[in-house]
N, C-alpha and C positions, 0 to 999 in steps of 0.2 A: 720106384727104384728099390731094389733088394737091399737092406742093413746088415745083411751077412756076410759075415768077411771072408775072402776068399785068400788061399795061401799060393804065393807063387816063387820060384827059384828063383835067384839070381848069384852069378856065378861072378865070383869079384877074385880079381887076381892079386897075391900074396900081399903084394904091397899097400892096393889099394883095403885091402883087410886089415892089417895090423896098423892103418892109420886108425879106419872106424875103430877096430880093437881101442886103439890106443885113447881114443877121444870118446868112447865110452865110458870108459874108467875114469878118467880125468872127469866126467860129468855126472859121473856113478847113475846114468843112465843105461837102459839095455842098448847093443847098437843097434837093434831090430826098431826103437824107438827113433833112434835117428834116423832110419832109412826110410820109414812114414814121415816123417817130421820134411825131409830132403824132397821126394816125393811128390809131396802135396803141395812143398810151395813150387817147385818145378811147372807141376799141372798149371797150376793155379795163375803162374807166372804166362808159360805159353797158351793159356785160354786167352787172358787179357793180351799177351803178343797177337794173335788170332781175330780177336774183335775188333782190334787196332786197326787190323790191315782190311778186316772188311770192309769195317768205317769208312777208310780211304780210298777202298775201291768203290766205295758206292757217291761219295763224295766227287769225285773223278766224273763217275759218268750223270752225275750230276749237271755236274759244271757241263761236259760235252755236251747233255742234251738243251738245255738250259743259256749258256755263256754267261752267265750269273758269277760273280764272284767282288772282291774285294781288293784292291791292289794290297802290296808289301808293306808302303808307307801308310796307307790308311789303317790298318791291319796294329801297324809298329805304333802309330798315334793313340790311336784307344789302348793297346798295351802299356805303353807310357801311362795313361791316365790311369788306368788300373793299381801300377806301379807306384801312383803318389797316393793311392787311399783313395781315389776319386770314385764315385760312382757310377759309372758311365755309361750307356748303353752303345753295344757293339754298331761298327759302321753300317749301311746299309747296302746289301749285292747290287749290283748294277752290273750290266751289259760291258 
């Protein structure tokens, strides 16, 4: 992966500019720093949204291939016990 930084436009309308404007100064940062800063954790945010949803699709057809799974209440029990300090080891998938 290349470490060079690449420059790109983005066109922001009056309003949405004199707020960055304004909340630059207020942080006596550049607003170009908040727009990296905005940015990254955006990225950052929808990778992990992204992973999430793989997870669960792959979780899914898990279960369809499989019928493996865990009921709600078993599921809520060991969460309880997690909840009081307990150390517990998760329930077991069954059919």
């Amino acid at each position: 992966m290349s470490t060079a930084n690449h420059r790109i436009t983005l066109h922001l309308d009056a309003e949405m500019n004199g707020r960055l404007e304004r909340l630059a100064d207020v942080q006596q940062r550049p607003a170009s720093g908040l727009m990296h800063e905005a940015i990254s954790q955006y990225v950052e945010r929808e990778e992990k949204r992204e992973t999430f949803r793989q997870d669960a699709l792959q979780a899914w057809e898990d279960f369809r291939s499989s019928g493996l799974h865990v009921s709600a209440e078993e599921a809520d029990a060991w969460l309880a016990e997690l909840e009081q300090g307990k150390d517990s080891e998760p329930p077991v998938c069954h059919v």
